[in-house]
BANURO-9764 format. One record per atom (N, C-alpha, C): residue number from 1; residue in one letter; chain; atom name; x, y, z. Coordinates in pm, whole numbers, plus 32768, in hexadecimal, padded with zeros to 4 digits. Layout:
     k   r   c    a     xx     yy     zz
   NUM   A   A   CA      X      Y      Z
...
This chain:
     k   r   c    a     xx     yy     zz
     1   X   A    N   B3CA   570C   6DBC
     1   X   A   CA   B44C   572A   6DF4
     1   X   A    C   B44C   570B   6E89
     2   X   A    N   B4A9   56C2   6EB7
     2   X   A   CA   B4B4   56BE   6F2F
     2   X   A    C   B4F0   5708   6FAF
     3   X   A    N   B4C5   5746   7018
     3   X   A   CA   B4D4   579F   704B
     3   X   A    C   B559   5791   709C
     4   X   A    N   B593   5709   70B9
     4   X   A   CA   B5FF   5724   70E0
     4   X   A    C   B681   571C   70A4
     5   X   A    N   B674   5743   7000
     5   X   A   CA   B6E1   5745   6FCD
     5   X   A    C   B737   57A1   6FEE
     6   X   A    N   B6F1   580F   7041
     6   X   A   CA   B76B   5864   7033
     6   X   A    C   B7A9   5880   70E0
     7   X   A    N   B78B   57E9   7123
     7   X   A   CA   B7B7   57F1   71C5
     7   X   A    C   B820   57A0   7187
     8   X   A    N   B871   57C4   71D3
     8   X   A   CA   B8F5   5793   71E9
     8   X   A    C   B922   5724   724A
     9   X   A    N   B933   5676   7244
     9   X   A   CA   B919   5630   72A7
     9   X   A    C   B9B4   561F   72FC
    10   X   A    N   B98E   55E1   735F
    10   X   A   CA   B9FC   55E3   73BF
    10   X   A    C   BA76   558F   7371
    11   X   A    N   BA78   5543   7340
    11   X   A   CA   BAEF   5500   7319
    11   X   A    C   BB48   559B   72CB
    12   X   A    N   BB15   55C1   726A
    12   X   A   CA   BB47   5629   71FA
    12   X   A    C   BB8C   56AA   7261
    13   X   A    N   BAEC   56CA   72B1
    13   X   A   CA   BB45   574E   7328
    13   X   A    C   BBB7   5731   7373
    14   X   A    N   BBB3   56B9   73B9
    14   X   A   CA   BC2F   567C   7415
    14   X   A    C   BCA2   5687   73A5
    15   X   A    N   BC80   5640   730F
    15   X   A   CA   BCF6   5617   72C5
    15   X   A    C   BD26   56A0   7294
    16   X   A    N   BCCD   56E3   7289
    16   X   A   CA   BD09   575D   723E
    16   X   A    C   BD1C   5801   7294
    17   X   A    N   BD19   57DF   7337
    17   X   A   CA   BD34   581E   7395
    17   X   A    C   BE06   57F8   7391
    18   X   A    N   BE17   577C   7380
    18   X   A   CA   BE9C   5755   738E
    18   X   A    C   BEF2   5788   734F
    19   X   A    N   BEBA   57B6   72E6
    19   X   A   CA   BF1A   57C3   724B
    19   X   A    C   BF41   583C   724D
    20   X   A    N   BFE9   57EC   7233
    20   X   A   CA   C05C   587F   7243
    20   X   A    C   C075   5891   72B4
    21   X   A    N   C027   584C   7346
    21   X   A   CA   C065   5861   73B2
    21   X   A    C   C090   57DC   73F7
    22   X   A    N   C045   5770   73DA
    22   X   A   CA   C0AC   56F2   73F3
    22   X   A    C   C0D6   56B7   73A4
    23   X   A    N   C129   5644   73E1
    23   X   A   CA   C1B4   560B   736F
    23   X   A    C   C12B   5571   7340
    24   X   A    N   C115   555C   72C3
    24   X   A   CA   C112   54EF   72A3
    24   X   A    C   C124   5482   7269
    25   X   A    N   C0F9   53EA   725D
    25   X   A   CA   C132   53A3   7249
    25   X   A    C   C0CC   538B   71AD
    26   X   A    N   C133   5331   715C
    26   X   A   CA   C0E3   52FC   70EF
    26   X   A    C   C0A2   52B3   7103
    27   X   A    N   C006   52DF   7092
    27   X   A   CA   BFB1   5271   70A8
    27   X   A    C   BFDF   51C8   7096
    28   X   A    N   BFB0   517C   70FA
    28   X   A   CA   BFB7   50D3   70D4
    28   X   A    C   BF4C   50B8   70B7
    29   X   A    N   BF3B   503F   7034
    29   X   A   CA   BEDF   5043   703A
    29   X   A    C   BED1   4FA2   7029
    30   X   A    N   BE60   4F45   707A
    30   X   A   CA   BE76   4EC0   70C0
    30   X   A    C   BE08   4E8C   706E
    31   X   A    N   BDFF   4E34   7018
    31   X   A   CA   BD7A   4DE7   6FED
    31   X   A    C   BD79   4D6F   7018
    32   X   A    N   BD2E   4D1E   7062
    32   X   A   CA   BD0D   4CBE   70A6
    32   X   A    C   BC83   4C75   7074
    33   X   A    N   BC8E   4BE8   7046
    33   X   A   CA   BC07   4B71   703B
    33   X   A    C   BC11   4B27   70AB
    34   X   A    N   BB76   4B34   70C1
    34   X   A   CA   BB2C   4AD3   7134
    34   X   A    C   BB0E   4A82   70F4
    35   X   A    N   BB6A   49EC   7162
    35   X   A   CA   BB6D   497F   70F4
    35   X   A    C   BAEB   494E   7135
    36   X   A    N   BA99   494A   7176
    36   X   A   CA   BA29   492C   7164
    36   X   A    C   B9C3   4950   70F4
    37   X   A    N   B996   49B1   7102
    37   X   A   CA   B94C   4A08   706A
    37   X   A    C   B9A7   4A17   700F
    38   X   A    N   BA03   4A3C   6FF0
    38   X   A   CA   BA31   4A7F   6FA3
    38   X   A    C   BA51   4AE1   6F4E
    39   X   A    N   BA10   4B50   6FD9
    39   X   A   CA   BA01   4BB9   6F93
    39   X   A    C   BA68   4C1C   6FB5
    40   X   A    N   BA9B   4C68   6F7B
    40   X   A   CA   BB09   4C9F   6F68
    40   X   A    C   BAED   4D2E   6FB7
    41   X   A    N   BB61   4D5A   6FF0
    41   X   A   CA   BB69   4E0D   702C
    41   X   A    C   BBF9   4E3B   7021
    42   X   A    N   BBE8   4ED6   7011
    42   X   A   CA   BC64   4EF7   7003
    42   X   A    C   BC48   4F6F   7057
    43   X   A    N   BCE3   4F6B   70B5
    43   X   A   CA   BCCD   4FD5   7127
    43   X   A    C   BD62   5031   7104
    44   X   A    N   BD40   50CF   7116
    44   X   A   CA   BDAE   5113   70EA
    44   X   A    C   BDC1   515C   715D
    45   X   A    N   BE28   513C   71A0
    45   X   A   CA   BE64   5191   720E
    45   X   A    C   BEC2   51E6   7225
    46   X   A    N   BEC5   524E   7244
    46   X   A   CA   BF03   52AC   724A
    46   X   A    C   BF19   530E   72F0
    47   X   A    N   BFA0   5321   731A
    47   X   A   CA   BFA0   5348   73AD
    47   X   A    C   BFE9   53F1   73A1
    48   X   A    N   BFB7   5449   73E5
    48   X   A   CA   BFDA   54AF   741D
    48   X   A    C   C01D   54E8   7497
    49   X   A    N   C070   5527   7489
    49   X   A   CA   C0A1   556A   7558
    49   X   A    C   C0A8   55EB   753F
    50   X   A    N   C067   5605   7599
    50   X   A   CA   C06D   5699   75AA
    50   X   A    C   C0E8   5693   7616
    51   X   A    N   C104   570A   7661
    51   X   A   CA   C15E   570A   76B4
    51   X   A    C   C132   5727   771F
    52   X   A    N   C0C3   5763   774D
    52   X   A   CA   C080   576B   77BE
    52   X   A    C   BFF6   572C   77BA
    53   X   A    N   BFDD   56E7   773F
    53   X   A   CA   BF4D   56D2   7763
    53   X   A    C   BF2B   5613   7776
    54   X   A    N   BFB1   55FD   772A
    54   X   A   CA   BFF5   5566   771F
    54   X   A    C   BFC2   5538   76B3
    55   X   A    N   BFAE   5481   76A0
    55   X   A   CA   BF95   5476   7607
    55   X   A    C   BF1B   5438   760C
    56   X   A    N   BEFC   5426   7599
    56   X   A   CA   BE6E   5426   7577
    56   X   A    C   BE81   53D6   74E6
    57   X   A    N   BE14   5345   74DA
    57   X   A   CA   BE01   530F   746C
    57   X   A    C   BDB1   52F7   7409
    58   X   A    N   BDB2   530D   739D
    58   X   A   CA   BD50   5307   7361
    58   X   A    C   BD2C   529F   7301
    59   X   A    N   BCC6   524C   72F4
    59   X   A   CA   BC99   51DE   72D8
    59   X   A    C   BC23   51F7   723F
    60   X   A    N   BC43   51B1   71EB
    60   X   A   CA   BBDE   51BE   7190
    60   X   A    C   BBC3   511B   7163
    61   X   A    N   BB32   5110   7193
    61   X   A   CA   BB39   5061   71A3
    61   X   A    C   BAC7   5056   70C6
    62   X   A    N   BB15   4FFD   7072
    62   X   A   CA   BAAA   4FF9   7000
    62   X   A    C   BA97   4F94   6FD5
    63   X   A    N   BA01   4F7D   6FFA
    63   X   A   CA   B9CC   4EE2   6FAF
    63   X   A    C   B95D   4EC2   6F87
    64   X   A    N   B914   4E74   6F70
    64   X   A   CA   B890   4E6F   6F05
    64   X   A    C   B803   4ECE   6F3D
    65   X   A    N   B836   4F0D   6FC0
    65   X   A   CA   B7C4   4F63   6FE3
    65   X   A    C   B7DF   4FFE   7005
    66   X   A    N   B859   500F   6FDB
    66   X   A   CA   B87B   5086   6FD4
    66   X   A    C   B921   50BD   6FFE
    67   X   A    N   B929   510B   701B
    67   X   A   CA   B968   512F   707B
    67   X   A    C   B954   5184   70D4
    68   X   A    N   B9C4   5181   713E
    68   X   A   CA   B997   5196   71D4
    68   X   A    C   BA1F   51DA   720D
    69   X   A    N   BA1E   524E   7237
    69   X   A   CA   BA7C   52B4   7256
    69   X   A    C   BAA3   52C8   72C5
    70   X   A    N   BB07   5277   7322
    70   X   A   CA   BB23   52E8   7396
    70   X   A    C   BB7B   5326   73C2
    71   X   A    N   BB7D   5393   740F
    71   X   A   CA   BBF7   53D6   742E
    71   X   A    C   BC11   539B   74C1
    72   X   A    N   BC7B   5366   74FE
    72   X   A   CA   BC72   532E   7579
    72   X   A    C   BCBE   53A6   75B7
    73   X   A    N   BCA9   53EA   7648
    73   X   A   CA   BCF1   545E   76B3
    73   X   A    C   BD7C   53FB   76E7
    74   X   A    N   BD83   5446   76EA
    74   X   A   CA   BE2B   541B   774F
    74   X   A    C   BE04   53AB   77CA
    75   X   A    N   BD8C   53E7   782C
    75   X   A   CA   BD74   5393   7886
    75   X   A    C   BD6F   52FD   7869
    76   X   A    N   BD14   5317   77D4
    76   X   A   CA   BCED   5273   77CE
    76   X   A    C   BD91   5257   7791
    77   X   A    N   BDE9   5279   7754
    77   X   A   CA   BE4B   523F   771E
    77   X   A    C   BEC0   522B   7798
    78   X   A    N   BEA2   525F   780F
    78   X   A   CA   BEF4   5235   784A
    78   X   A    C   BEB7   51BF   78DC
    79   X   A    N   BE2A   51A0   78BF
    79   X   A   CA   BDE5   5138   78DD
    79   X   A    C   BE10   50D4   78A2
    80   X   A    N   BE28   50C8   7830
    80   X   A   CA   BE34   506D   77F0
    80   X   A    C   BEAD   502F   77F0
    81   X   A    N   BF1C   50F3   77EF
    81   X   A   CA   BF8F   508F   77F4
    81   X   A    C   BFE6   5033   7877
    82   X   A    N   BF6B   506A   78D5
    82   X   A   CA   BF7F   5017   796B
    82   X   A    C   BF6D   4F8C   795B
    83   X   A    N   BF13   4F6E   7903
    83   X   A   CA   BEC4   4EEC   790F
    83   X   A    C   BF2F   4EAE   78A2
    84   X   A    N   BF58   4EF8   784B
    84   X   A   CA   BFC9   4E8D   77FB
    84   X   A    C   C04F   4E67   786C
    85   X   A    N   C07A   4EBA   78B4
    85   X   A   CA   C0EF   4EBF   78F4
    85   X   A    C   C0B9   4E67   7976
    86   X   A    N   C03A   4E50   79A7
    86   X   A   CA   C00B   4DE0   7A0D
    86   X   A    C   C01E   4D6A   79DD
    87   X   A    N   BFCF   4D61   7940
    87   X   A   CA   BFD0   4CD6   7920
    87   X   A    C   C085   4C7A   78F8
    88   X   A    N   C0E1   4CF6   78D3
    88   X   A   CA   C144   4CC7   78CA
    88   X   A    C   C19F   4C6F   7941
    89   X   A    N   C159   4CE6   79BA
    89   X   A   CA   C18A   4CD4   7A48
    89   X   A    C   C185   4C2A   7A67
    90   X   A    N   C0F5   4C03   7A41
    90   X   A   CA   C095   4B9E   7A79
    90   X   A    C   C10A   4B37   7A18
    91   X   A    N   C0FE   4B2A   797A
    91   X   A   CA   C14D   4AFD   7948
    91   X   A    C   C1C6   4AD3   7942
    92   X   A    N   C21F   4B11   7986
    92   X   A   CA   C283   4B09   7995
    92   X   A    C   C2B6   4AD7   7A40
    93   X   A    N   C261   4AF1   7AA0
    93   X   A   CA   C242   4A7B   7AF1
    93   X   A    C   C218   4A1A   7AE6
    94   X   A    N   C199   49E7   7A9F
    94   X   A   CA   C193   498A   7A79
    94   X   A    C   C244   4905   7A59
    95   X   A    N   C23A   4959   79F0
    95   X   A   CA   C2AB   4917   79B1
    95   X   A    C   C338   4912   79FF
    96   X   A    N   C34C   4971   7A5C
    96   X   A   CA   C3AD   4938   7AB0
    96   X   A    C   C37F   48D1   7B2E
    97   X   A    N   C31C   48D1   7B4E
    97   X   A   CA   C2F9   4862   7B91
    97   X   A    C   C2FC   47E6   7B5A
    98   X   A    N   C2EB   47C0   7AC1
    98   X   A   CA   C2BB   4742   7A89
    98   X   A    C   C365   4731   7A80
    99   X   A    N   C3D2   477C   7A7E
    99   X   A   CA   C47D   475E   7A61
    99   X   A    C   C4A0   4725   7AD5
   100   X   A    N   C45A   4765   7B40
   100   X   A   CA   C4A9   4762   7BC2
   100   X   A    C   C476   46BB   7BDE
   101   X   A    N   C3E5   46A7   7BFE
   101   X   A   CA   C3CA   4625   7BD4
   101   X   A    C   C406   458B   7B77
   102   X   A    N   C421   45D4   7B26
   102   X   A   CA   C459   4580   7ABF
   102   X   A    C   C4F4   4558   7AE0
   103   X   A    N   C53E   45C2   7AF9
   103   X   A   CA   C5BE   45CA   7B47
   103   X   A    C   C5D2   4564   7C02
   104   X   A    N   C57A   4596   7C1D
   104   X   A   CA   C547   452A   7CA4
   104   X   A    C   C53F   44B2   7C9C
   105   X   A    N   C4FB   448E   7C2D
   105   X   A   CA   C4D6   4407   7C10
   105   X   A    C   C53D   43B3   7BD7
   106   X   A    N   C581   43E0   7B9E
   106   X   A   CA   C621   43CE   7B81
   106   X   A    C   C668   43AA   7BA4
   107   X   A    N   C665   43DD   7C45
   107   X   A   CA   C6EC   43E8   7C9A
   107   X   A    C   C73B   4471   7CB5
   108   X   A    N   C73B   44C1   7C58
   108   X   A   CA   C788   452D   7C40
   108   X   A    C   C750   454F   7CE2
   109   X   A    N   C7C1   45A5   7D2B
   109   X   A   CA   C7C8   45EB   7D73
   109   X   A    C   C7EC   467B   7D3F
   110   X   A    N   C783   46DD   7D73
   110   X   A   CA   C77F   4776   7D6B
   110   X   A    C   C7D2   47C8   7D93
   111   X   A    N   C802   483B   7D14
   111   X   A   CA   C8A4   4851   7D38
   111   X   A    C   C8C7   489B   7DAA
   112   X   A    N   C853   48E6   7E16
   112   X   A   CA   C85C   4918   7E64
   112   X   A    C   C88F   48C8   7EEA
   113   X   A    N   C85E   4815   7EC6
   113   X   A   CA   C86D   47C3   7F38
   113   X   A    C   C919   477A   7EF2
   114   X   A    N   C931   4784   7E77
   114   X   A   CA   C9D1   473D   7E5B
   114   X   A    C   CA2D   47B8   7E97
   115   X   A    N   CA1F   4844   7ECE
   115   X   A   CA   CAA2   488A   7EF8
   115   X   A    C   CABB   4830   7F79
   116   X   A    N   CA31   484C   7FCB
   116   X   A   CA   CA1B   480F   804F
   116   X   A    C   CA57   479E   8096
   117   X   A    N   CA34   4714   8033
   117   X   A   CA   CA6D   46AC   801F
   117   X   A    C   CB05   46DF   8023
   118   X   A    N   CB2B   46F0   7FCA
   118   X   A   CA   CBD4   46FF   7F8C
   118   X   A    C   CC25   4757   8016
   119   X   A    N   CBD6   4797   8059
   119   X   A   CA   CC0E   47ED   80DA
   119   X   A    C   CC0C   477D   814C
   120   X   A    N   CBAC   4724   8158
   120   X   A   CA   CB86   46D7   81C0
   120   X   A    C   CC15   465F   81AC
   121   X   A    N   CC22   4610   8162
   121   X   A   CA   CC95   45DC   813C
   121   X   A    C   CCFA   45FA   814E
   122   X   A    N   CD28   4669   8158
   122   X   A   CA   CD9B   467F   8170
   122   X   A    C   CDCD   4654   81F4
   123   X   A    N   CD92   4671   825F
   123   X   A   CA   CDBA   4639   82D6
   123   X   A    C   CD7A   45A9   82E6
């Protein structure tokens, strides 16, 4: 018999500290092949909020070597969700630079410089 059957691990305490006191979401659950190998995983995610403690995700990663449990804290979920909302930032500059470019190259004049124009003309 193994002695730590009857410890209780952090994913289960975190998950089952929540219950009944935050709102959660249904599990998703994502199966993904690496088209290199081809070996298959299926990840089931599921998110929590507390109201003062914030939210918290929980990850259950399963594939030919097991599975692998985590409960992620608020901190890291709102690490993360910095780094999604940066990369969008970056993205979406990006991409208005490659318009503005493209628009330049054109000819188009920028509508901030056609009021300008259209005022200058007049006299």
């Amino acid at each position: 018999m193994n002695t730590n059957d009857n410890i209780v691990n952090k994913y289960d305490r975190q998950r089952g500290s929540l219950e009944g006191v935050a709102r959660f979401t249904k599990p998703s659950t994502v199966k993904t092949v690496e088209q290199i190998t081809g070996r298959a995983e299926t990840f089931i995610v599921e998110s929590a909020r507390h109201d003062e403690l914030g939210t918290f995700v929980f990850i259950e990663a399963l594939d030919a070597a097991g599975v692998v449990r985590l409960a992620l804290p608020p901190k890291v979920v709102a690490a993360n969700s910095r780094q999604q909302d940066a990369l969008t930032a970056k993205s979406r500059s990006i991409a208005a630079k490659t318009l503005a470019q493209a628009r330049k190259d054109r000819g188009e004049v920028p509508g901030f410089m056609r009021a300008k124009r259209a005022w200058q003309n007049r006299w």
